[in-house]
mmCIF entry with sequence, helices, sheets and N, C-alpha, C, O atoms, coordinates in Angstrom:
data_MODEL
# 
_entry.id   MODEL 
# 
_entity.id                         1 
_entity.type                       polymer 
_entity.pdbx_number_of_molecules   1 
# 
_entity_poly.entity_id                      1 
_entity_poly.type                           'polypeptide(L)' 
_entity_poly.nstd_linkage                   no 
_entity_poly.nstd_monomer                   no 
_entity_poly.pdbx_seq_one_letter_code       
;(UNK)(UNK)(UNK)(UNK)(UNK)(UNK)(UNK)(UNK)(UNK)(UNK)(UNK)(UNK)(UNK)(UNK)(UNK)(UNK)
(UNK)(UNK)(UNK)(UNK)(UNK)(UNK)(UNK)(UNK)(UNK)(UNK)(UNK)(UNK)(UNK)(UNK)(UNK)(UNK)
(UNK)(UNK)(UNK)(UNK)(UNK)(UNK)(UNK)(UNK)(UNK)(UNK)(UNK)(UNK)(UNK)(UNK)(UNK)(UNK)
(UNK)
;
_entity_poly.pdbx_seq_one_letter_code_can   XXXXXXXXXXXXXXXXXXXXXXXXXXXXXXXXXXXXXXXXXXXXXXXXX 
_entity_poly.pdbx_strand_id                 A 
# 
loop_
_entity_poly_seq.entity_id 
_entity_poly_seq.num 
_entity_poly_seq.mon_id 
_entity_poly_seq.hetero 
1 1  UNK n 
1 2  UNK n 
1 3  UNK n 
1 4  UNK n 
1 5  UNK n 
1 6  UNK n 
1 7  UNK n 
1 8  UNK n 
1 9  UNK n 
1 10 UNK n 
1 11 UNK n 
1 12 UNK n 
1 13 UNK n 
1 14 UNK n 
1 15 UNK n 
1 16 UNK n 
1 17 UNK n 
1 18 UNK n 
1 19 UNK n 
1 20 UNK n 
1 21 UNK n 
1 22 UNK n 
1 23 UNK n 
1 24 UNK n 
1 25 UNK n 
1 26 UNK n 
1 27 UNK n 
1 28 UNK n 
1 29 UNK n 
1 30 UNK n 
1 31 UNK n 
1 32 UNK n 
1 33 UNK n 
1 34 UNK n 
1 35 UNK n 
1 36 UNK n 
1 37 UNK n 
1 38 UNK n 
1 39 UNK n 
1 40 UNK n 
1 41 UNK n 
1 42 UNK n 
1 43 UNK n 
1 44 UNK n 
1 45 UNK n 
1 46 UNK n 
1 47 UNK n 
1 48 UNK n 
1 49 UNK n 
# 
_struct_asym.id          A 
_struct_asym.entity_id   1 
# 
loop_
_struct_conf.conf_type_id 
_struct_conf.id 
_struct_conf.pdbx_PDB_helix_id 
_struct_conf.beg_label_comp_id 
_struct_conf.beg_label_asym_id 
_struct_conf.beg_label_seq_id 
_struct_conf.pdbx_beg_PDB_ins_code 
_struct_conf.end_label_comp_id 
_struct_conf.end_label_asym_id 
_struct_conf.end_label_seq_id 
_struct_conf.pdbx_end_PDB_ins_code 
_struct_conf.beg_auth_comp_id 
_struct_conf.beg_auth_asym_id 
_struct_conf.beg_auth_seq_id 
_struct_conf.end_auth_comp_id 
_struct_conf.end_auth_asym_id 
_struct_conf.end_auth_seq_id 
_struct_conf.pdbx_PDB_helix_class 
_struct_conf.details 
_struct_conf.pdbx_PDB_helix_length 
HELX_P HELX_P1 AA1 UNK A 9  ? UNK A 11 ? UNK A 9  UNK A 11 5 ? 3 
HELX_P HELX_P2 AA2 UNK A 13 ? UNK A 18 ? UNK A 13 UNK A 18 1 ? 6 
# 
_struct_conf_type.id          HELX_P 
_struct_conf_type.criteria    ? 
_struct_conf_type.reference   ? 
# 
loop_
_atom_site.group_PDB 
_atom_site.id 
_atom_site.type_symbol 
_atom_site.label_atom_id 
_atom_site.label_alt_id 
_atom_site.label_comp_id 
_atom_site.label_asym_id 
_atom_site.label_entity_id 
_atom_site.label_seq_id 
_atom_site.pdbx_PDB_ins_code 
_atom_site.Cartn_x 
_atom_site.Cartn_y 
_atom_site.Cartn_z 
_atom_site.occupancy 
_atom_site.B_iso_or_equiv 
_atom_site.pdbx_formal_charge 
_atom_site.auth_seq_id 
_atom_site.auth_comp_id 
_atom_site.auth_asym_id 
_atom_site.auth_atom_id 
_atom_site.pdbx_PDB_model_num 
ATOM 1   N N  . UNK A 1 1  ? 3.058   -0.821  0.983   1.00 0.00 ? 1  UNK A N  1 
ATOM 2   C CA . UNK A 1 1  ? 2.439   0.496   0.953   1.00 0.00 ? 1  UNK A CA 1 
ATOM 3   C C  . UNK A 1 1  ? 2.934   1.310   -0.235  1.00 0.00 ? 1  UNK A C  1 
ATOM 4   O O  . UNK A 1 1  ? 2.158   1.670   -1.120  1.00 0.00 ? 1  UNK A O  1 
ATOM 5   N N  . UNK A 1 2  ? 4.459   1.646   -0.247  1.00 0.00 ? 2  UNK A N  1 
ATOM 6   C CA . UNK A 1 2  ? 4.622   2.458   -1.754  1.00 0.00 ? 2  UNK A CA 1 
ATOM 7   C C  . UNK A 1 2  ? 4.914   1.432   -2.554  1.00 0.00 ? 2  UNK A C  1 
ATOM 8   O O  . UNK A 1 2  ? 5.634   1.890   -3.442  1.00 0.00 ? 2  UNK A O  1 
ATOM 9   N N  . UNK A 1 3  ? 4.681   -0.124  -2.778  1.00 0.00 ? 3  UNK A N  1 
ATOM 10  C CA . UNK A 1 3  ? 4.864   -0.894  -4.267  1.00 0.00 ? 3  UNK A CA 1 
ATOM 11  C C  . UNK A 1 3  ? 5.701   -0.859  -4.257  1.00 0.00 ? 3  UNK A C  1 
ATOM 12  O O  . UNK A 1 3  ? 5.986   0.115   -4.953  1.00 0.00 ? 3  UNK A O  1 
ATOM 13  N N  . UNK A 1 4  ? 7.120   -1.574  -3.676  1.00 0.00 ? 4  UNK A N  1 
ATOM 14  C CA . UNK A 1 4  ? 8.456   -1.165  -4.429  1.00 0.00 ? 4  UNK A CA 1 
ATOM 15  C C  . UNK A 1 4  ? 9.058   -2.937  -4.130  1.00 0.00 ? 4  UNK A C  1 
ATOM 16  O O  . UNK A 1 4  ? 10.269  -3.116  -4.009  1.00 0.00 ? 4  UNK A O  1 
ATOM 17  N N  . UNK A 1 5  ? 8.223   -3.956  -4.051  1.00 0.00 ? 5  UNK A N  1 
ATOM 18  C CA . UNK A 1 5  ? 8.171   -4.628  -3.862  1.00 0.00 ? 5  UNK A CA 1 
ATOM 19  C C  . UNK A 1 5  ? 8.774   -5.191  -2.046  1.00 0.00 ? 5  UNK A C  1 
ATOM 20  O O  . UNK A 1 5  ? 8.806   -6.294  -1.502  1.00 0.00 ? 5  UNK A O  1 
ATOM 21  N N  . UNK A 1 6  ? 8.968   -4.507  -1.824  1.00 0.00 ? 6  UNK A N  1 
ATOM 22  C CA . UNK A 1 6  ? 10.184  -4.816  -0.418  1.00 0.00 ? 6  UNK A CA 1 
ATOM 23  C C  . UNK A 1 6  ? 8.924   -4.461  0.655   1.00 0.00 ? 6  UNK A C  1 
ATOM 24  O O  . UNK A 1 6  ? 8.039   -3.647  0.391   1.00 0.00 ? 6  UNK A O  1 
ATOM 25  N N  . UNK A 1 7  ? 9.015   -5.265  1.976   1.00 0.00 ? 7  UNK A N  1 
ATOM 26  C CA . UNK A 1 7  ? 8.485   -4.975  3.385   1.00 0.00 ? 7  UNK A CA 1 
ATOM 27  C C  . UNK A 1 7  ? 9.834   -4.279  3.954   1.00 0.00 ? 7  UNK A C  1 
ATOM 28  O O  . UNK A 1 7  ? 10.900  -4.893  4.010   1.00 0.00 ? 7  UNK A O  1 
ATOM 29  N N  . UNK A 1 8  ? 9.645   -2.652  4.456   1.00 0.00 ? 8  UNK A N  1 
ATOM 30  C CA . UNK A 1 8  ? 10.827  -2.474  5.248   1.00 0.00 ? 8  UNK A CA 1 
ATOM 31  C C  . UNK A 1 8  ? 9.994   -1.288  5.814   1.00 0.00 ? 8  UNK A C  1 
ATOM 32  O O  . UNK A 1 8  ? 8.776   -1.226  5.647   1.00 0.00 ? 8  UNK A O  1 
ATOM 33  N N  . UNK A 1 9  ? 10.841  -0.180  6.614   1.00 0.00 ? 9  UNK A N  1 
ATOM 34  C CA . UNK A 1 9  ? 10.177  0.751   7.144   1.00 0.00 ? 9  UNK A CA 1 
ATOM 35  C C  . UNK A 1 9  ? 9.752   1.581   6.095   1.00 0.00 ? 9  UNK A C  1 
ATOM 36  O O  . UNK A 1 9  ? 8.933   2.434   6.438   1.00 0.00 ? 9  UNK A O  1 
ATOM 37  N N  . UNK A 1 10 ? 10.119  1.571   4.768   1.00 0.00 ? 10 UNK A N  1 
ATOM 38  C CA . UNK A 1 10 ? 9.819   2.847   3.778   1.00 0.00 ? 10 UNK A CA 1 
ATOM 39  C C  . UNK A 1 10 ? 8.337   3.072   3.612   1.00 0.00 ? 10 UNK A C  1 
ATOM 40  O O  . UNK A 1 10 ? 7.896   4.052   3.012   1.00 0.00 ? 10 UNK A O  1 
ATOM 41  N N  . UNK A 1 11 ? 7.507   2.052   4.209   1.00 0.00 ? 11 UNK A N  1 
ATOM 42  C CA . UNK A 1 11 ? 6.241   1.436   3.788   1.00 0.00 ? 11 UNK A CA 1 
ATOM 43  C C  . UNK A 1 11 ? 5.163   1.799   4.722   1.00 0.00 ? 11 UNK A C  1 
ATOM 44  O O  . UNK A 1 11 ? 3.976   1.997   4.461   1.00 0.00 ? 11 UNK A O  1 
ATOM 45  N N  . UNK A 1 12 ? 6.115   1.884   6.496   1.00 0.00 ? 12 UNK A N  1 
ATOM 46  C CA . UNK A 1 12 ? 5.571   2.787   7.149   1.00 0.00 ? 12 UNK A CA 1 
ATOM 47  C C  . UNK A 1 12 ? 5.533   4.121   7.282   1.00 0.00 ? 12 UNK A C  1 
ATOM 48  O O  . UNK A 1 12 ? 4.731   4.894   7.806   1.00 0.00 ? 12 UNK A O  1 
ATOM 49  N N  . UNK A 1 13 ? 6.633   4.259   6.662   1.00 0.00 ? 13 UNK A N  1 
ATOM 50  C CA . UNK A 1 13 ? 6.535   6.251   6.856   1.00 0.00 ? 13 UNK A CA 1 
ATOM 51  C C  . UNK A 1 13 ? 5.842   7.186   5.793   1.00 0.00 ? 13 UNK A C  1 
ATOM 52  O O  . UNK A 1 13 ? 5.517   8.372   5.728   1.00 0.00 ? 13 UNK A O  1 
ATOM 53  N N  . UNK A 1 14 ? 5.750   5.651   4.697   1.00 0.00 ? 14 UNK A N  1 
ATOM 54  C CA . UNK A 1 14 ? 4.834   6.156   3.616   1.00 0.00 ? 14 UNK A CA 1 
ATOM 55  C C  . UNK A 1 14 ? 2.977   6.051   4.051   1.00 0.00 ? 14 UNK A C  1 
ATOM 56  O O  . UNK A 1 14 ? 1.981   6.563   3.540   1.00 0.00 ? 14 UNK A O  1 
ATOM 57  N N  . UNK A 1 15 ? 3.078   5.602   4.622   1.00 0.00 ? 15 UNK A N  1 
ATOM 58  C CA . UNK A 1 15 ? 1.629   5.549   5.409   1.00 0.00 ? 15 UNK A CA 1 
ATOM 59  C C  . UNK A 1 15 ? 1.329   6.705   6.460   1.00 0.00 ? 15 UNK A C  1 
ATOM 60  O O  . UNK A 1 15 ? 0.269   7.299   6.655   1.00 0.00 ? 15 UNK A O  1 
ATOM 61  N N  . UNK A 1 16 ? 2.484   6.843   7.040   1.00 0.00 ? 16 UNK A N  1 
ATOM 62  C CA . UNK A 1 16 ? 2.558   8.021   8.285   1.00 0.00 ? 16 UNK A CA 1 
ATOM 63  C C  . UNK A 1 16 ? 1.851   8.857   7.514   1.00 0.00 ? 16 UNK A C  1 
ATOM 64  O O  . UNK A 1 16 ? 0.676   9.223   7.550   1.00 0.00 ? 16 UNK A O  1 
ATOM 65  N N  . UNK A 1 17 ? 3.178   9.214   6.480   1.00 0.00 ? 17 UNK A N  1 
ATOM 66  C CA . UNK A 1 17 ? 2.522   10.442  5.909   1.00 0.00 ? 17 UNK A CA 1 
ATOM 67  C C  . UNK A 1 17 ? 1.415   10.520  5.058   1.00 0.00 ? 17 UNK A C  1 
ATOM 68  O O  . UNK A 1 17 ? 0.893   11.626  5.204   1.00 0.00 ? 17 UNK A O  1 
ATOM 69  N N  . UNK A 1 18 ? 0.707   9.697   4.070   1.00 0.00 ? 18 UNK A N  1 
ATOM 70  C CA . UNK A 1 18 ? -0.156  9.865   3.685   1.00 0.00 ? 18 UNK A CA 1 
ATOM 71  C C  . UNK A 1 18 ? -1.273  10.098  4.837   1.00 0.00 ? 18 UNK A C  1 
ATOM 72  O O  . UNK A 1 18 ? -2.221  10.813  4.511   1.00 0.00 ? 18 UNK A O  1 
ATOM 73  N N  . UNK A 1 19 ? -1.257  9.437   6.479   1.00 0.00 ? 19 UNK A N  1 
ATOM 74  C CA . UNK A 1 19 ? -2.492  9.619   6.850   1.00 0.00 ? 19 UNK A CA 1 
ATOM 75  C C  . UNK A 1 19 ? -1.958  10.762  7.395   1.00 0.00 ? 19 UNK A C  1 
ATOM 76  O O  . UNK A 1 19 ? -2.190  11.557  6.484   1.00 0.00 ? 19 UNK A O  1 
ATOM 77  N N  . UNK A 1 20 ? -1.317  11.488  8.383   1.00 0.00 ? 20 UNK A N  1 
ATOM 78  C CA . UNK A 1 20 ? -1.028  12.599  8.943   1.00 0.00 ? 20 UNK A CA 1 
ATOM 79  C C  . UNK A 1 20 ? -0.275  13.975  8.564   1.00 0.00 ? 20 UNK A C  1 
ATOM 80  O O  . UNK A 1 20 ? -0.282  15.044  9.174   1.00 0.00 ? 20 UNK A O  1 
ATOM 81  N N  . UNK A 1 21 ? 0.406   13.599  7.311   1.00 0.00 ? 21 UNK A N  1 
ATOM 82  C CA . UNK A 1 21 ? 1.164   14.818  6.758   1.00 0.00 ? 21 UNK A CA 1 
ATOM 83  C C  . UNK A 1 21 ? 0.866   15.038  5.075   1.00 0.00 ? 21 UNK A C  1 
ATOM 84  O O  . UNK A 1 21 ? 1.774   15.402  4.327   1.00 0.00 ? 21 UNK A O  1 
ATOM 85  N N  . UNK A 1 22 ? -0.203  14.832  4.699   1.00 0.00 ? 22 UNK A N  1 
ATOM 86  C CA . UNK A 1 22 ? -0.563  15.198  3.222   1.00 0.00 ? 22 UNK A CA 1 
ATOM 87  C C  . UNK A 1 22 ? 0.188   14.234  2.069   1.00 0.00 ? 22 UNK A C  1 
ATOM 88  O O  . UNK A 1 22 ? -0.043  14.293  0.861   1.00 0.00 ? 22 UNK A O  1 
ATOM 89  N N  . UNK A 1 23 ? 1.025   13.442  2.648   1.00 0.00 ? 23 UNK A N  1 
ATOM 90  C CA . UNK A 1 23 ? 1.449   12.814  1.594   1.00 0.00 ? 23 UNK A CA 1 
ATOM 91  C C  . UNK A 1 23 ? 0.726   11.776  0.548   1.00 0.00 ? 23 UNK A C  1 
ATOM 92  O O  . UNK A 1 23 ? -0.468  11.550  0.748   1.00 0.00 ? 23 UNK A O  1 
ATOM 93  N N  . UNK A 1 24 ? 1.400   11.108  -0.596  1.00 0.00 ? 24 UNK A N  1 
ATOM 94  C CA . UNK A 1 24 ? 0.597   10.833  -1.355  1.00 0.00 ? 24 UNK A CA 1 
ATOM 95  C C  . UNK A 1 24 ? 0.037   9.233   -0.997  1.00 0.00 ? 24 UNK A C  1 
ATOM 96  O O  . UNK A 1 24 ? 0.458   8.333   -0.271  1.00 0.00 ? 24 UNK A O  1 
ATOM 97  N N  . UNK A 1 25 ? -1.155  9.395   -1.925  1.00 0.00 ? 25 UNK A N  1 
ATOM 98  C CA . UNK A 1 25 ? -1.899  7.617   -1.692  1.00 0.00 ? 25 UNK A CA 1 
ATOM 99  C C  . UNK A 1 25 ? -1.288  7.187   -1.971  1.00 0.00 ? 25 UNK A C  1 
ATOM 100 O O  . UNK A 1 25 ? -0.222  7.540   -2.476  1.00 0.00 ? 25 UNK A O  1 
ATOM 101 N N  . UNK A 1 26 ? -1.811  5.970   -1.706  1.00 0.00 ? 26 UNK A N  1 
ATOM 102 C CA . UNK A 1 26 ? -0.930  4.667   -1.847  1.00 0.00 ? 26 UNK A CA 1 
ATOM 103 C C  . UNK A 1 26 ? -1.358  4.334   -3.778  1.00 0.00 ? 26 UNK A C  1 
ATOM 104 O O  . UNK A 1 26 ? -2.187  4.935   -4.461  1.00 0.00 ? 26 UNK A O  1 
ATOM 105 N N  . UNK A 1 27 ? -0.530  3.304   -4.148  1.00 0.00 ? 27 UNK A N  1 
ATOM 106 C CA . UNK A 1 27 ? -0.766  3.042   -5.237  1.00 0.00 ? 27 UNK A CA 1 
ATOM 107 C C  . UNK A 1 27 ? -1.502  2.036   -5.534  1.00 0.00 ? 27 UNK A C  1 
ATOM 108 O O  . UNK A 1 27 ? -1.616  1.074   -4.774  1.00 0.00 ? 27 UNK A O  1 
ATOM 109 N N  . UNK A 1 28 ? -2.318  2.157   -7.097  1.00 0.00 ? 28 UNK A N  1 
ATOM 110 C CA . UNK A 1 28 ? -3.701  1.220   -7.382  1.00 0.00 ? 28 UNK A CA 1 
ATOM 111 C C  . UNK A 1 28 ? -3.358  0.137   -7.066  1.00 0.00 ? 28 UNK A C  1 
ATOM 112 O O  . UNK A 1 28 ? -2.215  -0.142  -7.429  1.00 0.00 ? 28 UNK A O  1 
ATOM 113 N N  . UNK A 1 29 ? -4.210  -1.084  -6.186  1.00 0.00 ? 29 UNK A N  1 
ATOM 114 C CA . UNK A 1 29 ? -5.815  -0.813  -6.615  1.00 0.00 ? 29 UNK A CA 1 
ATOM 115 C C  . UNK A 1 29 ? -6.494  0.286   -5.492  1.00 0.00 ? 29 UNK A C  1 
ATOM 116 O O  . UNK A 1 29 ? -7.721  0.331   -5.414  1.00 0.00 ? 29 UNK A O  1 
ATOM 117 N N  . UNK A 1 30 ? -5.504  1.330   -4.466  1.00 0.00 ? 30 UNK A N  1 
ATOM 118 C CA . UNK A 1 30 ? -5.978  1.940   -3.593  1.00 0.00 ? 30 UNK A CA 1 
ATOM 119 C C  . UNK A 1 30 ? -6.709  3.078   -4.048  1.00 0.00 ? 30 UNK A C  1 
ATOM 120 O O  . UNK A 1 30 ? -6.073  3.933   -4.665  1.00 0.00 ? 30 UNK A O  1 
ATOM 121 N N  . UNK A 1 31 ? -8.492  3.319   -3.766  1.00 0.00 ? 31 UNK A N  1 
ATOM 122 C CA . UNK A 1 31 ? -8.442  2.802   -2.223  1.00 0.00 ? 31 UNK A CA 1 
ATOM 123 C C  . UNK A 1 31 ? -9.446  1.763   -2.668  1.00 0.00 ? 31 UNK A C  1 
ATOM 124 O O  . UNK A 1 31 ? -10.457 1.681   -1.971  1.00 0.00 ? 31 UNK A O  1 
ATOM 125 N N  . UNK A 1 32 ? -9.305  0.671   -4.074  1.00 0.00 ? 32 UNK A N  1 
ATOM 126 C CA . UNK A 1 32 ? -10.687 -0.096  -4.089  1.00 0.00 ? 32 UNK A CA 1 
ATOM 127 C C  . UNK A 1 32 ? -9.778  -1.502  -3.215  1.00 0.00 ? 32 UNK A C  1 
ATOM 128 O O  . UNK A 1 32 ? -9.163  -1.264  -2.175  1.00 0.00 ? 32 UNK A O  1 
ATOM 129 N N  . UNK A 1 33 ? -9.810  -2.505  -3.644  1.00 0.00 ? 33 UNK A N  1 
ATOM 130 C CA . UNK A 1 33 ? -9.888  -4.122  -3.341  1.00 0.00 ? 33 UNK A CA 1 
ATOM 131 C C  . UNK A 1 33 ? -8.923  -4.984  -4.559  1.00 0.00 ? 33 UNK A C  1 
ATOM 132 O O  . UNK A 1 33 ? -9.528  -4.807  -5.616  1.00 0.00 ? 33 UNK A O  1 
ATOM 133 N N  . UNK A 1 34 ? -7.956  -5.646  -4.763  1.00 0.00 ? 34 UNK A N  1 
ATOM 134 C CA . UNK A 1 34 ? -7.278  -5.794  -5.658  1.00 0.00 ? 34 UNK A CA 1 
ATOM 135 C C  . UNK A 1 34 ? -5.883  -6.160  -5.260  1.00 0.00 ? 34 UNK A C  1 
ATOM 136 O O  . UNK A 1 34 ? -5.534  -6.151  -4.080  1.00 0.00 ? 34 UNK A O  1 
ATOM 137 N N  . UNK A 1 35 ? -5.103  -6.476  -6.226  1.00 0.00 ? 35 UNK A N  1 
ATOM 138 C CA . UNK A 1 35 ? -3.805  -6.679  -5.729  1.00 0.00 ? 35 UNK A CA 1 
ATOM 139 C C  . UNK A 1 35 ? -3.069  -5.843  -6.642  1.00 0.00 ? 35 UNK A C  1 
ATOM 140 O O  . UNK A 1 35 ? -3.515  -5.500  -7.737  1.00 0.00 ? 35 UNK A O  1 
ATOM 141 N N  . UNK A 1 36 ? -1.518  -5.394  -6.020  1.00 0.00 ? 36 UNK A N  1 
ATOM 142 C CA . UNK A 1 36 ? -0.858  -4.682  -6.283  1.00 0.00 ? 36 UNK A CA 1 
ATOM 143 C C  . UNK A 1 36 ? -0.211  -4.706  -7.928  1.00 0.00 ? 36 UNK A C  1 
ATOM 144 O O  . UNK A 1 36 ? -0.963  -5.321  -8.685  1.00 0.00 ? 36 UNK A O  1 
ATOM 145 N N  . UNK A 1 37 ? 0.747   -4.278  -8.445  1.00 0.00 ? 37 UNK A N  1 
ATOM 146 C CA . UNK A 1 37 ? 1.155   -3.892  -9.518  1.00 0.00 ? 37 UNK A CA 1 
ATOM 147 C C  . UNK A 1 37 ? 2.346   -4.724  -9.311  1.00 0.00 ? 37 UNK A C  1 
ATOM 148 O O  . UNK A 1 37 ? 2.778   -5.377  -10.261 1.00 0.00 ? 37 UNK A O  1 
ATOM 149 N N  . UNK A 1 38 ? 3.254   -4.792  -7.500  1.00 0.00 ? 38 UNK A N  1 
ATOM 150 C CA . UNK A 1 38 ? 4.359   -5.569  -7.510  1.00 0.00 ? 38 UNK A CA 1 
ATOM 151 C C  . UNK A 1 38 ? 4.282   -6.975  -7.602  1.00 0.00 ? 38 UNK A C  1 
ATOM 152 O O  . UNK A 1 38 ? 3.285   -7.576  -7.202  1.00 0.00 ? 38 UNK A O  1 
ATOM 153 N N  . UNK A 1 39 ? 5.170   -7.497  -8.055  1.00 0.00 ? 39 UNK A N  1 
ATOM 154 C CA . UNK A 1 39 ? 5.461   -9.413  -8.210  1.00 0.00 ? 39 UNK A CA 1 
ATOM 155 C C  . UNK A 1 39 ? 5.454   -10.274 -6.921  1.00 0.00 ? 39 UNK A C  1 
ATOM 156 O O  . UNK A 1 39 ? 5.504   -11.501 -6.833  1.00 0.00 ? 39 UNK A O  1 
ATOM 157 N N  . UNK A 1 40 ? 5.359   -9.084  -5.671  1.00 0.00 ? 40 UNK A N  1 
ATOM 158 C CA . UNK A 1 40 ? 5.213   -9.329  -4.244  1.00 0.00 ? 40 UNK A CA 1 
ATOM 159 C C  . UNK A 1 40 ? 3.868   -9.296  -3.571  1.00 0.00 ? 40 UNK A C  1 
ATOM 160 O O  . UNK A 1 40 ? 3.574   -9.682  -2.440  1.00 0.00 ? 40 UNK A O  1 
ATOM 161 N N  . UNK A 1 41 ? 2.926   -8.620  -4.731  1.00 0.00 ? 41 UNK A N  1 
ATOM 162 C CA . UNK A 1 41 ? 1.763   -8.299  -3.871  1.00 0.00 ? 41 UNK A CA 1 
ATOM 163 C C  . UNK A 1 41 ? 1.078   -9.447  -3.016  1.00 0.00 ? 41 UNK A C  1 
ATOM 164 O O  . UNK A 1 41 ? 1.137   -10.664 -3.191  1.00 0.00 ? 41 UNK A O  1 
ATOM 165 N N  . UNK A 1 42 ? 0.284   -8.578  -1.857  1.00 0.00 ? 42 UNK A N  1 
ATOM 166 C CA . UNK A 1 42 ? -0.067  -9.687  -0.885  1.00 0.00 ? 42 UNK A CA 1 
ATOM 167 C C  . UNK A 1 42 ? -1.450  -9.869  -1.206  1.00 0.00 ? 42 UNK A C  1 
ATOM 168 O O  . UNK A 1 42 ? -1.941  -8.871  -1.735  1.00 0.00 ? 42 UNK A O  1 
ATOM 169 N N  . UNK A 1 43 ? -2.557  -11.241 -0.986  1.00 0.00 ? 43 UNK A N  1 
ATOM 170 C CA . UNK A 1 43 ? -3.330  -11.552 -1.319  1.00 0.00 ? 43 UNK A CA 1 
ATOM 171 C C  . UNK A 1 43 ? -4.455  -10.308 -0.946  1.00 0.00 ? 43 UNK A C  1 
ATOM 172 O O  . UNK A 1 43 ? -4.162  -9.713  0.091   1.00 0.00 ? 43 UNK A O  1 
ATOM 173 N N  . UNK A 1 44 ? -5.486  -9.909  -1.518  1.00 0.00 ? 44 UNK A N  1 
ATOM 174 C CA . UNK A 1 44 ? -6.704  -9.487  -0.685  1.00 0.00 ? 44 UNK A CA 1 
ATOM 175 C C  . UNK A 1 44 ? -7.823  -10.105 -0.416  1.00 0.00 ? 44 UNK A C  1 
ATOM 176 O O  . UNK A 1 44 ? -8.841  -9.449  -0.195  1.00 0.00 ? 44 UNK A O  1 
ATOM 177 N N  . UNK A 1 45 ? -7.820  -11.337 -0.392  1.00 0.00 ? 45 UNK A N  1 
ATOM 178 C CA . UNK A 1 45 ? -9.260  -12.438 -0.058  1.00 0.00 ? 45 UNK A CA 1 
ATOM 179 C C  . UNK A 1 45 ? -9.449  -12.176 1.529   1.00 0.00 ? 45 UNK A C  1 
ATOM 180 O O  . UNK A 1 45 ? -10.557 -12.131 2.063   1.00 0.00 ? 45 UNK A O  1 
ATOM 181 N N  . UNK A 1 46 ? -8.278  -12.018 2.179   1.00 0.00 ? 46 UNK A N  1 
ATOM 182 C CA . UNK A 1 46 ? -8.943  -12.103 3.717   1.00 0.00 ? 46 UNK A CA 1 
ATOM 183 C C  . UNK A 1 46 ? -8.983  -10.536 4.028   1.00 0.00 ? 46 UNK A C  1 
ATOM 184 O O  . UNK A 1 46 ? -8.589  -10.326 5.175   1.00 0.00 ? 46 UNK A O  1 
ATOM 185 N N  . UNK A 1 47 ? -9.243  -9.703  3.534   1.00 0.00 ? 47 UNK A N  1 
ATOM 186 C CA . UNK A 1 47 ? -9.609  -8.607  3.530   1.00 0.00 ? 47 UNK A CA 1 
ATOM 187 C C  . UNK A 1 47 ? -11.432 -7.812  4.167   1.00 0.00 ? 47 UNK A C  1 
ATOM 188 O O  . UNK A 1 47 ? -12.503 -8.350  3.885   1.00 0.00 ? 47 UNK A O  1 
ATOM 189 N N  . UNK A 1 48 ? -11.389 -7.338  4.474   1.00 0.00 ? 48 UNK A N  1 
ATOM 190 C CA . UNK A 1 48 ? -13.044 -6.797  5.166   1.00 0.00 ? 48 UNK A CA 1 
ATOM 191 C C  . UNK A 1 48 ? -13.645 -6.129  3.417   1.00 0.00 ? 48 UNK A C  1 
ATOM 192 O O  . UNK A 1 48 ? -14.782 -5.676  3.544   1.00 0.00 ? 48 UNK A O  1 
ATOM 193 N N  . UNK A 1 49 ? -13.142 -6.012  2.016   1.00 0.00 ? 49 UNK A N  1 
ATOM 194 C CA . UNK A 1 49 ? -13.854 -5.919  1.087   1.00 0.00 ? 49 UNK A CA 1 
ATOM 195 C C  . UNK A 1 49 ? -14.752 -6.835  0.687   1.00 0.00 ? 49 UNK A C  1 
ATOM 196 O O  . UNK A 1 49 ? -15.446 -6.626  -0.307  1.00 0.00 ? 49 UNK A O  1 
# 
C-alpha cells in the first residue's frame, strides 16, 4: 500500500486512512492497473482490471 517495499501493518493503516481519515493515495500506478515502483511489487494479472 505505501511502496516501501515491506508487507507489515504500515500498509494497513495506510489504507485505513486514505479510505476513512483523508489520508493520502496510494502510490502510482493507483488508481489505474500496473505494478508498483517497488522491487517487491505484486503481480496485477489476476486483478478485476
Amino acid at each position: 500500500m505505501n511502496d516501501d517495499g515491506e508487507n507489515d501493518i504500515a500498509d494497513g493503516i495506510s489504507l485505513i486512512q486514505y479510505l476513512f481519515a483523508g489520508g493520502a493515495a496510494p502510490p502510482a500506478p493507483f488508481p489505474t492497473c500496473g505494478s508498483g515502483n517497488s522491487p517487491t511489487s505484486l503481480d496485477c494479472t489476476l486483478s478485476a482490471c
